[in-house]
C-alpha positions as CSV (number, residue, x, y, z in Angstrom):
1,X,-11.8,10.6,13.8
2,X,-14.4,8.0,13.5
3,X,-16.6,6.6,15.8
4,X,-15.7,3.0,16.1
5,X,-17.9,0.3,18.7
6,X,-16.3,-2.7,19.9
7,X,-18.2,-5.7,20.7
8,X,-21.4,-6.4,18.5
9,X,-21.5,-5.8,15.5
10,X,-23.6,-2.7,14.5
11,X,-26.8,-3.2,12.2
12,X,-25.0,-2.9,8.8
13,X,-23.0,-6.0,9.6
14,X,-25.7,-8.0,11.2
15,X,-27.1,-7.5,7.8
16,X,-24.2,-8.3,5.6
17,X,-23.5,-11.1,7.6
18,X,-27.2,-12.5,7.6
19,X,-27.3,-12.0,3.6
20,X,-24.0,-14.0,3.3
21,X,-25.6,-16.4,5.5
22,X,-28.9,-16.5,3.8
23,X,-27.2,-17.0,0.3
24,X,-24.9,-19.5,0.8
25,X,-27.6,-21.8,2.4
26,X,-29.6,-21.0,-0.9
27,X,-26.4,-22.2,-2.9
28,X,-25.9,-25.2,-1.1
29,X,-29.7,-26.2,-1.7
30,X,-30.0,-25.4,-5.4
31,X,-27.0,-27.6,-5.6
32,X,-28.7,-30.2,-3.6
33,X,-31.5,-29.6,-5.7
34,X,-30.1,-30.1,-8.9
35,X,-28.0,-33.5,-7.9
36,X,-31.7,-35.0,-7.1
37,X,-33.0,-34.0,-10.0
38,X,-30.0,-35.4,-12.2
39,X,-30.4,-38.9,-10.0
40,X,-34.1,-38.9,-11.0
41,X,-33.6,-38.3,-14.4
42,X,-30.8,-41.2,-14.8
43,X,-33.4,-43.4,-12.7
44,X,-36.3,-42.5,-15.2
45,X,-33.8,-43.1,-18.3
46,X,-32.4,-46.4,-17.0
47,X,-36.3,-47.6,-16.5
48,X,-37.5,-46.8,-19.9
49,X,-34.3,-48.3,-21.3
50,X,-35.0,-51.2,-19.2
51,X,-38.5,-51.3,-20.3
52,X,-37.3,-51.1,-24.0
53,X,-35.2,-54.0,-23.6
54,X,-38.8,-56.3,-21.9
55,X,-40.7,-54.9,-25.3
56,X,-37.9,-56.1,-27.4
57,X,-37.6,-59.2,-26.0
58,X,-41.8,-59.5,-26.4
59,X,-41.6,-58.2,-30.0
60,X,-39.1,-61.3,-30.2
61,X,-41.3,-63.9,-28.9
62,X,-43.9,-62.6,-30.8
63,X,-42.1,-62.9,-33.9
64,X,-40.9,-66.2,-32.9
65,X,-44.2,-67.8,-32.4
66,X,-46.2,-66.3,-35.8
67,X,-43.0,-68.0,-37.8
68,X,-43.7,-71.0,-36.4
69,X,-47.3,-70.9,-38.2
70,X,-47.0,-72.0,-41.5
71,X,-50.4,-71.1,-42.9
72,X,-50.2,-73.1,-45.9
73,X,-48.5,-76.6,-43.9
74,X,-50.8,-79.8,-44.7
75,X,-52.4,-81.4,-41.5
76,X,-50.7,-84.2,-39.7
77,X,-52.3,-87.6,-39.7
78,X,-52.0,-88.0,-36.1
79,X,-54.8,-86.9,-34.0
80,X,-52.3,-85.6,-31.0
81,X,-50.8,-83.6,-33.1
82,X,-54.1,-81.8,-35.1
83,X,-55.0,-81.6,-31.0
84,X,-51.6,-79.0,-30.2
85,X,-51.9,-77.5,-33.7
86,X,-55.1,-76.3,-32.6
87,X,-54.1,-75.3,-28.8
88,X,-51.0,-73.5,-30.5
89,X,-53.6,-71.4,-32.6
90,X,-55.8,-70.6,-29.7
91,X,-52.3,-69.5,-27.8
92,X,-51.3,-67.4,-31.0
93,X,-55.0,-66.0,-30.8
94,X,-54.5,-65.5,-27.2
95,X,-51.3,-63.6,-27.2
96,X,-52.8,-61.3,-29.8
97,X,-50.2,-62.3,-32.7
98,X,-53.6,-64.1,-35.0
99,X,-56.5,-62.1,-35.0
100,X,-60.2,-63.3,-34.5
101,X,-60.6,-63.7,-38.5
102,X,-57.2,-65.2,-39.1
103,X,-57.5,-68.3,-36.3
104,X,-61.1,-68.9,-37.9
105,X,-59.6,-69.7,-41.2
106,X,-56.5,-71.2,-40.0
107,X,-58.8,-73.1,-37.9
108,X,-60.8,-73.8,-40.8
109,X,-57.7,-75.1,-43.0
110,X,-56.2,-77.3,-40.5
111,X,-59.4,-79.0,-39.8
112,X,-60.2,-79.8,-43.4
C-alpha cells in the first residue's frame, strides 16, 4: 500500500500548484497586454485620421484661395482696391500657395 501524508502538500504538488499559479498570472498579463496595445493602435489610427481630415481641410483652403487669383484679371481703378489686391498676393505668398517668382510677376501685372 502506498504511503500517503496528510497535511501539506509534498514537493511535487507545491510545484504543480506554483506552475498553475505562475501561468495563469502570465495569461492574464498577455491578455492585458494585448488589450493595451489594441487601445493604442485605435488611438494612433483615430489621430492620423484626424490629422488627415486638418490636411484636407488645408489642401481646401489652399485651393480656395489660389482660385481666387485670376492672373490674367485687369486692375481695378480704385486705389483701395489695387491696395488688398496686393496684401492678398503677399497673403497667397505667405501661405506658400504663390511662389517668390510668381508674386513678382503678379505683382508686376497688377501694378502696370
Amino acid at each position: 500500500m502506498p504511503f500517503r501524508r496528510f497535511g501539506r502538500p509534498g514537493l511535487i504538488g507545491l510545484a504543480a500548484r506554483t506552475a498553475v499559479v505562475a501561468g495563469t498570472a502570465t495569461a492574464v498579463q498577455g491578455v492585458a497586454m494585448r488589450h493595451r496595445e489594441q487601445q493604442a493602435q485605435g488611438q494612433y489610427e483615430q489621430e492620423q485620421y484626424a490629422a488627415a481630415q486638418q490636411q484636407a481641410q488645408i489642401d481646401a483652403a489652399a485651393q480656395n484661395a489660389a482660385t481666387q487669383y485670376v492672373p490674367g484679371a485687369a486692375p481695378a481703378a480704385g486705389a483701395d482696391d489695387m491696395i488688398s489686391k496686393l496684401q492678398q498676393l503677399a497673403s497667397l505668398k505667405a501661405s506658400g500657395v504663390l511662389s517668390e517668382a510668381e508674386f513678382v510677376a503678379a505683382k508686376q501685372k497688377l501694378l502696370s
